[in-house]
SEDRENKOL-339431 format. One record per residue (C-alpha): y, z, x. Coordinates in steps of 0.05 Angstrom, whole numbers, padded with zeros to 5 digits, always signed. Layout:
YZX...
END
This chain:
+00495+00252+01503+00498+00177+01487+00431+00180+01493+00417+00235+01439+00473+00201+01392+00428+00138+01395+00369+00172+01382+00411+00211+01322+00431+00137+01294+00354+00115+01289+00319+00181+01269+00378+00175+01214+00377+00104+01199+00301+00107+01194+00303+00177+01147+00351+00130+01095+00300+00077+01092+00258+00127+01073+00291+00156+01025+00306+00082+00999+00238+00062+00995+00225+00127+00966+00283+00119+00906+00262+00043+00899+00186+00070+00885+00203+00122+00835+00250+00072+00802+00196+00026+00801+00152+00075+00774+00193+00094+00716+00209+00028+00708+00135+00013+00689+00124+00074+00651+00117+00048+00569+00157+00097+00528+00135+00136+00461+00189+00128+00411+00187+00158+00331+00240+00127+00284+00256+00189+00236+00297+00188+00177+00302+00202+00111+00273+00150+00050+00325+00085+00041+00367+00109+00107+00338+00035+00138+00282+00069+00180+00235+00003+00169+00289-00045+00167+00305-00029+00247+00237-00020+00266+00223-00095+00237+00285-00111+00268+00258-00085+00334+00183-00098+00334+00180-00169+00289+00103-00187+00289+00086-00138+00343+00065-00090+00299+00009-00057+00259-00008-00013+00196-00065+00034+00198-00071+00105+00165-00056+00177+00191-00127+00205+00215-00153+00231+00147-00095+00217+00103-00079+00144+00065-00004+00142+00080+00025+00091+00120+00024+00093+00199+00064+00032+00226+00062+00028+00311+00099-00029+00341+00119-00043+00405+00173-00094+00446+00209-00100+00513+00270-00082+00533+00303-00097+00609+00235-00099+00635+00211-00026+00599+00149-00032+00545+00168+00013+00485+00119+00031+00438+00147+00053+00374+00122+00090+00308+00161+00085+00240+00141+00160+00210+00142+00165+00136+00210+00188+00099+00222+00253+00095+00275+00293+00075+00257+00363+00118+00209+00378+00156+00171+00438+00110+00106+00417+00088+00126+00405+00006+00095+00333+00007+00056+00295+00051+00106+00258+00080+00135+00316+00114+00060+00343+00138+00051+00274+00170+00117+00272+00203+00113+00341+00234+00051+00339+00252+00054+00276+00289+00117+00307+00335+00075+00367+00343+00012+00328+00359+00037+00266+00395+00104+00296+00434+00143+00221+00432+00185+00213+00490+00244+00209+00444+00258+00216+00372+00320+00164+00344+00341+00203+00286+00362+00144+00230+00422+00176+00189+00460+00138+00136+00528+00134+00158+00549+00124+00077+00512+00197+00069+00530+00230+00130+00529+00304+00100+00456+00303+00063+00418+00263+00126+00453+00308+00175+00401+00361+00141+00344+00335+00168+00379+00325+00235+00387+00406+00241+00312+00416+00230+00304+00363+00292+00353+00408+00328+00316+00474+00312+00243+00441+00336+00275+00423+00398+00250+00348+00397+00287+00306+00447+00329+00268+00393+00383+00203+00391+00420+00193+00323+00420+00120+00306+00481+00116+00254+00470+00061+00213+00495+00023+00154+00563+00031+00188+00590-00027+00151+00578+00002+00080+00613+00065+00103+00670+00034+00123+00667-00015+00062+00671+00067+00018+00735+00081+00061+00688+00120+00111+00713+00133+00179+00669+00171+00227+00686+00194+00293+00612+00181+00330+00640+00200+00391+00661+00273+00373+00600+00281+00327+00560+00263+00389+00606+00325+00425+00595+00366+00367+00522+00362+00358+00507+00354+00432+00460+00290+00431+00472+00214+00429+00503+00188+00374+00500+00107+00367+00532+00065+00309+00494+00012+00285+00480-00039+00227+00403-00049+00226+00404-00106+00181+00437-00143+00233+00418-00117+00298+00486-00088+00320+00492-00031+00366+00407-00036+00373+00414-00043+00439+00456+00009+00461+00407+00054+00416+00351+00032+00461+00387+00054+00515+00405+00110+00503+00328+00128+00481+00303+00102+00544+00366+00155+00578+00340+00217+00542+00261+00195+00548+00267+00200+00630+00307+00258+00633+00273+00322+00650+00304+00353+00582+00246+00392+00553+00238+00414+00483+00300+00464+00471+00305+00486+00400+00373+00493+00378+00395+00567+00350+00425+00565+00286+00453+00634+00256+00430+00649+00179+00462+00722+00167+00456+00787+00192+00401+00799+00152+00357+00741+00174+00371+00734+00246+00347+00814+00247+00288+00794+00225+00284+00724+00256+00290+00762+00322+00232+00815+00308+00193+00751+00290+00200+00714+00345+00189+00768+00390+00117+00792+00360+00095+00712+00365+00120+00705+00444+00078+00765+00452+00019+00738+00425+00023+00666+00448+00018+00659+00368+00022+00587+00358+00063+00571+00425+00010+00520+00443+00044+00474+00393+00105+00502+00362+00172+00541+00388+00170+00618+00368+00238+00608+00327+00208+00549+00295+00145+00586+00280+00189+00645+00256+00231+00602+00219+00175+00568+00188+00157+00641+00156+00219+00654+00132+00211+00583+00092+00136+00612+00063+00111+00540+00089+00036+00540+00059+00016+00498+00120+00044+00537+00169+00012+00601+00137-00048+00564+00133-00047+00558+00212-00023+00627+00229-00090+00652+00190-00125+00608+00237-00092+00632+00289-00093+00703+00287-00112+00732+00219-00086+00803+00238-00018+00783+00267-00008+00736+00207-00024+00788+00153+00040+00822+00192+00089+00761+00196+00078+00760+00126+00091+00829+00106+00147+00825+00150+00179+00759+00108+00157+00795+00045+00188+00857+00050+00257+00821+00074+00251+00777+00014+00241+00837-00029+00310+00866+00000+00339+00798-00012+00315+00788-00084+00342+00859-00102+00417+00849-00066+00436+00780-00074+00377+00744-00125+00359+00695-00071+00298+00681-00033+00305+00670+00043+00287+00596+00038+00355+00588-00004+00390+00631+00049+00371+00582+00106+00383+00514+00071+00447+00548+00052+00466+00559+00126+00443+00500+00153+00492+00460+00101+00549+00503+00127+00531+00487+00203+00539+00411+00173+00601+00416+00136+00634+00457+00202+00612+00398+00241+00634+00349+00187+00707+00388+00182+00728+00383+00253+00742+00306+00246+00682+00277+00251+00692+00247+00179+00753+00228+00148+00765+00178+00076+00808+00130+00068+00807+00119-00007+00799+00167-00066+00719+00197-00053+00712+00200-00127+00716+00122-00141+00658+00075-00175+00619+00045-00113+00595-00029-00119+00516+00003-00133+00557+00052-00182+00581+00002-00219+00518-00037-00223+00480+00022-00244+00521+00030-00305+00491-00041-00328+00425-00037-00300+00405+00030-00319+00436+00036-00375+00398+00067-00435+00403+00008-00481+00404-00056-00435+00374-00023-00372+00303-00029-00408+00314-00103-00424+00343-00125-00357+00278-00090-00330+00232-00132-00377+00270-00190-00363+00258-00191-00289+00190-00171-00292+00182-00232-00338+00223-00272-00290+00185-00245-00224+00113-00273-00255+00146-00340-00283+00173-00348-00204+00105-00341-00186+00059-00389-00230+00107-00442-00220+00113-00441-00154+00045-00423-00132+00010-00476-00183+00014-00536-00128-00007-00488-00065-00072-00451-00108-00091-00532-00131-00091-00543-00058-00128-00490-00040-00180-00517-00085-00184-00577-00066-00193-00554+00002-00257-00508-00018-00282-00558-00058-00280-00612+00004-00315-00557+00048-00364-00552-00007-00377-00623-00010-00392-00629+00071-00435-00566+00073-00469-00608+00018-00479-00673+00062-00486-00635+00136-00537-00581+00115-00614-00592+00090-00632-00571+00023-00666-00502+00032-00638-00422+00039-00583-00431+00086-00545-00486+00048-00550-00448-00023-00523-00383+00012-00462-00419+00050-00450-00461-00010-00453-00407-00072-00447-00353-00029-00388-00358+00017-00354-00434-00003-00361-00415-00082-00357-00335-00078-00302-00313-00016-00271-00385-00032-00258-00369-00108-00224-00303-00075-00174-00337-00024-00155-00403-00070-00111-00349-00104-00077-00324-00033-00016-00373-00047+00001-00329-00115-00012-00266-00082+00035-00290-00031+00087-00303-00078+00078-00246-00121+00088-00199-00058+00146-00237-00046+00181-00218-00108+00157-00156-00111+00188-00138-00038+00257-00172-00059+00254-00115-00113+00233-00055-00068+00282-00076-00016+00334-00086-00047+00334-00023-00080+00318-00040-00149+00245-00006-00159+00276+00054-00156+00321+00047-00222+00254+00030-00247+00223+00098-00234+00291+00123-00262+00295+00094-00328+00214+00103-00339+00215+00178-00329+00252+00174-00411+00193+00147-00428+00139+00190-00385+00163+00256-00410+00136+00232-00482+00078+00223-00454+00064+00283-00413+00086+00257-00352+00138+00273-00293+00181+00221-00273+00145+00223-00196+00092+00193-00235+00129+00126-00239+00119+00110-00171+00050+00122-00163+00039+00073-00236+00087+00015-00190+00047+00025-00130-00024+00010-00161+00003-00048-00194+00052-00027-00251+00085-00092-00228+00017-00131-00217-00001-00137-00134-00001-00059-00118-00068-00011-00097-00092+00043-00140-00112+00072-00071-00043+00082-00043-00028+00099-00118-00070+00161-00128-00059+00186-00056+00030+00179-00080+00006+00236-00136+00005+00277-00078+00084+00286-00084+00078+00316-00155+00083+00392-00158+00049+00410-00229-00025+00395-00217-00047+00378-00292+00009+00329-00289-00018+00308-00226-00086+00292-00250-00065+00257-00305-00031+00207-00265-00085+00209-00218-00135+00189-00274-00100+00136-00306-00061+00101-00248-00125+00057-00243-00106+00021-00308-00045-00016-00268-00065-00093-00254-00077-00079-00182-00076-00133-00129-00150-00143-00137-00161-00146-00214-00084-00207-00208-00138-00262-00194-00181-00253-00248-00134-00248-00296-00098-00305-00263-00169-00341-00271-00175-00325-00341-00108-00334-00358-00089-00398-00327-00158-00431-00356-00152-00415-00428-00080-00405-00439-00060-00450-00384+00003-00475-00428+00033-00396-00432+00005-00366-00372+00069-00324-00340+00077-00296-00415+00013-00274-00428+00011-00249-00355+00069-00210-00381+00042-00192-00446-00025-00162-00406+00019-00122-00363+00057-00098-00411-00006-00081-00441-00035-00035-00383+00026+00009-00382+00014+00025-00457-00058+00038-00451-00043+00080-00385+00009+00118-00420-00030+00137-00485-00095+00161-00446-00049+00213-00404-00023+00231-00475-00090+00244-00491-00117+00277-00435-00052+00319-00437-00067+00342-00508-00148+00359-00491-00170+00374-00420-00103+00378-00385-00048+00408-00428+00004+00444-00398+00081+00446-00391+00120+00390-00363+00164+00395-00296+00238+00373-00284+00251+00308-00244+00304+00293-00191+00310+00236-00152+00351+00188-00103+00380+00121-00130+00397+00092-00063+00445+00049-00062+00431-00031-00066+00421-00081-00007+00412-00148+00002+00340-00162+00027+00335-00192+00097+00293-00257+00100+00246-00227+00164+00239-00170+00124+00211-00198+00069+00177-00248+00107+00144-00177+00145+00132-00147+00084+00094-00201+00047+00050-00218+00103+00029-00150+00111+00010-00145+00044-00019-00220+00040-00059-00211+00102-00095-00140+00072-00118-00187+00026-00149-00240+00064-00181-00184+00105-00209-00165+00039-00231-00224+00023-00268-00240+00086-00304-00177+00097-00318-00137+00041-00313-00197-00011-00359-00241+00041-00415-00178+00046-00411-00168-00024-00417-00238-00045-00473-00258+00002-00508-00190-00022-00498-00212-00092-00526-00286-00080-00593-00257-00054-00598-00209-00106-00584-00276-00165-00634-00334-00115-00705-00268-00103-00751-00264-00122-00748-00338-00148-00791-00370-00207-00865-00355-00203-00909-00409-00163-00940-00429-00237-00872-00447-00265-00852-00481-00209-00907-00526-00208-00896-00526-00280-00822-00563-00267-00842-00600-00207-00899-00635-00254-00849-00651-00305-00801-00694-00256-00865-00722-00229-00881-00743-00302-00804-00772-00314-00806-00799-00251-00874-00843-00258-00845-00869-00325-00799-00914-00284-00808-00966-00247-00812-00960-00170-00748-01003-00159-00708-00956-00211-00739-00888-00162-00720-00927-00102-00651-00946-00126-00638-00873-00145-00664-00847-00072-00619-00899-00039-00553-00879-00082-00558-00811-00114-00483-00797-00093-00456-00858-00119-00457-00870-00189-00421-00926-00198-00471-00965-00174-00526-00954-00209-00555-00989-00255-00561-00958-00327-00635-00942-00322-00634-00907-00255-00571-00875-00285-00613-00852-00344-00668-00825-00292-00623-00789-00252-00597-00754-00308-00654-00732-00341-00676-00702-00257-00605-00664-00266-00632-00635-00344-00692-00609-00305-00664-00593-00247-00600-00543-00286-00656-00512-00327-00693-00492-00272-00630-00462-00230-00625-00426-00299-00687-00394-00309-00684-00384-00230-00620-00341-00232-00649-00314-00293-00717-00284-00268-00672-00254-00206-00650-00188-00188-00592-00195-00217-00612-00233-00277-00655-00183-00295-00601-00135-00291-00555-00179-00327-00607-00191-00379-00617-00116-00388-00558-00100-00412-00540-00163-00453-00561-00128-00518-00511-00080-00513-00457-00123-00482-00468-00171-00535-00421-00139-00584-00353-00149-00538-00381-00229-00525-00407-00217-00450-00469-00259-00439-00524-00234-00381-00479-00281-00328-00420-00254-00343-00451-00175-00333-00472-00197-00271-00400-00207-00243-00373-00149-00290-00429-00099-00246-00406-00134-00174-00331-00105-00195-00353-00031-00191-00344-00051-00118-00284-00085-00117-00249-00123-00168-00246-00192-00126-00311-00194-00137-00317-00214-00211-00285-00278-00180-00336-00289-00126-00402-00267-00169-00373-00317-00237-00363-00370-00174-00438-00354-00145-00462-00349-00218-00434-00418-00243-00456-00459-00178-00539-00432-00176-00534-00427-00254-00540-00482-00320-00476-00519-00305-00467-00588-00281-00414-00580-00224-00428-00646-00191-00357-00660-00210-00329-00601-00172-00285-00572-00213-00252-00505-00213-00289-00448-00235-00237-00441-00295-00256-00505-00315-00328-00499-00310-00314-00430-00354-00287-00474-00409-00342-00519-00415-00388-00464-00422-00409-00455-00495-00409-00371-00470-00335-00376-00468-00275-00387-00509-00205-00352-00511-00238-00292-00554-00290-00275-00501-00240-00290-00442-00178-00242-00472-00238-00187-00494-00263-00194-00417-00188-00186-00401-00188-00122-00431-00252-00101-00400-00227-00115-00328-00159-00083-00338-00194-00015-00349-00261-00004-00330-00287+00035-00278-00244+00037-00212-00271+00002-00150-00306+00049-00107-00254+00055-00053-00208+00087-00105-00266+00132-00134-00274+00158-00065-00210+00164-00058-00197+00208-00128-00256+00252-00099-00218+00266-00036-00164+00283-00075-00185+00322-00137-00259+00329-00141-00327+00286-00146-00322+00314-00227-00263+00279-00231-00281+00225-00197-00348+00208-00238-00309+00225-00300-00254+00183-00283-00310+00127-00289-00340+00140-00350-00281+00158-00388-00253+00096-00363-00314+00040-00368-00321+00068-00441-00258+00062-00473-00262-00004-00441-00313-00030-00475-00303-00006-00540-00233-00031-00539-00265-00102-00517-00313-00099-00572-00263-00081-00618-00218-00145-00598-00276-00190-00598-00298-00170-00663-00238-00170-00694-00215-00246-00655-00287-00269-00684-00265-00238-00757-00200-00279-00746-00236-00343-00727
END
């Protein structure tokens, strides 16, 4: 027996190891496993601000597959497990009415995150708690991150997290994202829900007799069919019917054409019985129910005030200042003055540094490399075109700057509040502010991200007339050419009439969607809602995020497309090159100056062409009269090119609003991107006529050319603002409306451009 008990003690001793080593490995394993996390929320609930907060620089912006809307993925460590996180778009439900909420659903459809944290705005518990229920009813495994805690409790909010957490039957963690409180306990409890075995359980929510009769009969004839199953829940499908959501309609047809014909018969003929016994559709029904579910949450303690509910809040009280009918407009101008005065005064020293710094580059390439090919292209090509591009990156920095201390702190919103007044006279709906502020309303935006944020507006002539004219915002690209032009011939006013040109834009954008709501796109105008949320003080690493994000786009720009473009544009201004007879034509003419001198005075010039100061005054002499020769020739050089030609072709005509053949050059390169006006002028002005041994700034070589003065620059102004878009954003209006609109989009706008710059130049020349 003691024997067999030994035996027992090993054979059991050995079976724990076992089941140690066993534990230790599937800890280890899960331990190693990265988890898929979406942050969730609806618009201003601080969504970004914690995913900054938890990803800093380890993270990225790329676009949903097929659709320009932001995709942000991040990822960071915590106690030893690698989280990858995505920040979905803002979304207040999940039924496909804008493209916010397509992207968000389908990405939880598509992608199945681990776990879904739920941001809800502790200060708005009731209305974010909406979009929670349709999290509940898909099923998805879900943590509620409760944040802005502190302004809750700065209302006289108290909320019971730990009963609402009962209640709802999920995680509930408070937080304050701004500052990083309670993010760790939120992390927790994702990485708690992400390994348990909890699958995707929608939640049952009643909505009357009436509906859940039919919501039944639904649900059954899709489990039957496997009818969407692969992706969705059957009540979530069913529900999803009920709702008459286009792109789940869309699917179903897909699907099963047959069975879908039926679902829909079925939802019409109970919104039929609906209509006729209580005047409601079944959409109204269900957001009516789900309300209820959140107030009978809500009313069993999970929220209590402490002071009156009816009082002024701190934004409240702002408001009545700031968007105010009579002073809300002037604050508004005032900052936007304010914001580009911030940013020519402090950007002056960094962009005169950045010159200097292209200019030194220039001056070695001119030094290292042998005259021939290779040295014109790096020099006029890449030094004088992509660096006239990123000498302005300090500005842009600063601009984004301001602009983000605007957007996060809540103000750009009042904006798009107080403009919709002034967009209804025009034809427009007040969702059309935001698309005008993203594509550079404020100059810095994208008319890309601006004409895919039209998506959001429900009347589609109102809709295309914002598409069409958004490009007439000073977008990011077109800020350094008017910057250029600006700061070199009215360098003593240049925030005002940076100003004064934006100011300009919106009035030009706003009487073209007058007109093309009076001819080709009349129609009645929709009613406009929106959110005010409430205002924050901006965190430093979010700004610092937000502007480098922006900044860095940019200088991606600028050294890819800008740097094919402009070393594409240099070999179309240096082939095919003077003819053989007129070069030998020039070559004998420096041969002739040349002889006329005296062999020490050639020699002396050889020895110390770079140094002028030591010259004497007849080798002085000779070497300027090489330079007369050697500028005409570069001349007729660029001249006879590709571009030239080009240039020269159209010079007849462009005559009339002051643009010589150089300047058409650069004005053609913009139909590809703005940026590059900069680049071609800067590629122009180094192979062309001017002397630029003194390496100065391309504004400064402008102003020494007799082809320029203030008319000509303010009448190219005018040009820039509104001709054609680039030809990412023409794509990008084809996508969305049509290629019609797209190529009419161009023509309507390249010739009101340049009949309004002929009209100002002939006018300024009229003036004197």
């Amino acid at each position: 027996m003691a024997v067999v008990a030994v035996l027992y003690q090993i054979v059991t001793a050995e079976k724990q190891t076992n089941n140690n080593i066993t534990t230790s490995v599937i800890s280890k394993q899960m331990s190693d496993k990265s988890i898929t996390v979406a942050l969730a929320g609806n618009p201003n609930a601080g969504k970004t601000t914690l995913f900054n907060k938890l990803t800093g620089a380890r993270q990225h912006v790329g676009n949903y597959p097929g659709i320009t809307v932001d995709h942000k993925e991040g990822y960071f460590n915590h106690d030893g497990r690698e989280i990858v996180i995505t920040d979905l778009p803002g979304t207040y439900s999940l039924t496909a009415y804008s493209v916010e909420e397509i992207v968000s659903r389908d990405f939880l459809t598509t992608q199945r995150p681990d776990v879904v944290i739920n941001i809800v705005d502790a200060s708005n518990l009731e209305r974010n708690l909406y979009l929670t229920t349709q999290f509940l009813e898909m099923g998805v495994p879900l943590v509620i991150a409760l944040n802005m805690m502190d302004v809750a409790k700065d209302r006289g909010i108290e909320i019971k997290f730990a009963k609402l957490a009962e209640l709802l039957g999920i995680p509930v963690v408070p937080i304050i994202a701004r500052s990083g409180k309670g993010t760790d306990e939120l992390i927790r409890q994702a990485i708690r829900i992400a390994d348990s075995d909890k699958k995707w359980i929608p939640r049952d929510i009643s909505y009357g007799e009436d509906l859940d009769e039919v919501l039944m009969e639904i649900i059954a004839a899709i489990e039957k069919a496997s009818f969407l199953t692969e992706r969705y829940h059957a009540r979530f499908t069913a529900i999803k019917y009920l709702e008459h959501d286009d792109q789940m309609l869309t699917k179903g047809q897909e699907a099963d054409q047959e069975l879908a014909r039926q679902l829909e018969q079925t939802v019409g003929t109970i919104s039929d019985h609906l209509l006729k016994t209580m005047d409601v559709y079944p959409e109204a029904i269900i957001a009516d129910h789900r309300y209820g579910f959140i107030k009978s949450i809500i009313r069993q303690g999970v929220m209590t005030h402490k002071f009156d509910t009816d009082r002024l809040y701190t934004s409240d009280k702002i408001d009545k200042v700031l968007t105010n009918r009579l002073l809300g407009p002037l604050v508004m101008l005032g900052i936007l003055f304010g914001l580009y005065q911030f940013t020519f005064s402090w950007s002056e020293l960094p962009v005169a540094w950045m010159e200097g710094l292209f200019s030194w580059l220039g001056a070695i390439v001119e030094t290292t490399l042998p005259d021939g090919m290779l040295k014109s292209m790096v020099i006029s090509g890449v030094i004088d075109g992509v660096g006239g591009v990123l000498g302005f990156v300090p500005l842009i920095m600063f601009m984004f700057f301001g602009i983000a201390i605007l957007e996060d702190s809540g103000y750009l919103a009042r904006v798009a509040f107080m403009m919709d007044r002034v967009f209804r006279m025009f034809g427009l709906h007040g969702s059309s502010v935001m698309p005008f502020i993203v594509s550079g309303g404020i100059a810095g935006g994208c008319a890309v991200p601006g004409v895919m944020a039209t998506r959001t507006l429900r009347s589609p002539k109102e809709r295309m007339a914002t598409l069409l004219t958004v490009p007439f915002m000073n977008c990011g690209a077109k800020v350094p050419v008017l910057v250029l032009l600006i700061g070199a011939f009215f360098a003593d006013h240049k925030a005002l009439y940076m100003f004064l040109f934006t100011m300009l834009a919106w009035l030009v954008a706003l009487f073209a969607a007058k007109f093309l709501r009076m001819t080709v796109l009349k129609g009645e105008a929709t009613p406009f809602v929106m959110e005010l949320p409430p205002y924050r003080f901006p965190t430093l690493r979010g700004l610092i995020i937000h502007t480098w994000e922006r900044t860095w786009q940019y200088i991606k720009k600028a050294g890819t497309v800008i740097l094919g473009i402009s070393i594409l544009l240099w070999a179309l201004m240096t082939f095919p090159g003077l003819p053989q007879s007129e070069q030998d034509t020039f070559n004998a003419a420096r041969n002739t100056i040349t002889n006329s001198y005296s062999e020490a005075v050639q020699r002396e010039v050889m020895d110390f062409n770079d140094n002028t100061d030591v010259l004497s005054e007849k080798a002085l002499e000779l070497k300027n009269r090489l330079k007369e020769i050697e500028q005409e020739e570069s001349g007729l050089t660029l001249r006879n090119s590709v571009a030239g030609r080009i240039g020269s072709f159209f010079e007849p005509v462009s005559v009339y609003a002051g643009f010589d053949w150089k300047t058409n050059i650069a004005m053609l390169g913009g139909f590809a991107a703005k940026e590059v006006i900069i680049s071609t002028l800067g590629t122009v002005y180094s192979m062309g006529d001017i002397d630029v041994d003194d390496a100065d700034s391309l504004g400064k070589r402008l102003v020494k050319d007799p082809s320029w003065n203030s008319v000509v620059a303010v009448s190219a102004l005018i040009f820039i603002m509104f001709y054609a878009p680039c030809f990412v954003t023409v794509v990008c209006i084809a996508k969305e409306a049509s290629w019609k609109w797209a190529f009419f989009s161009m023509a309507f706008n390249t010739t009101f451009a340049f009949f309004a710059s002929v009209l100002v130049f002939q006018i300024g020349n009229l003036l004197g």
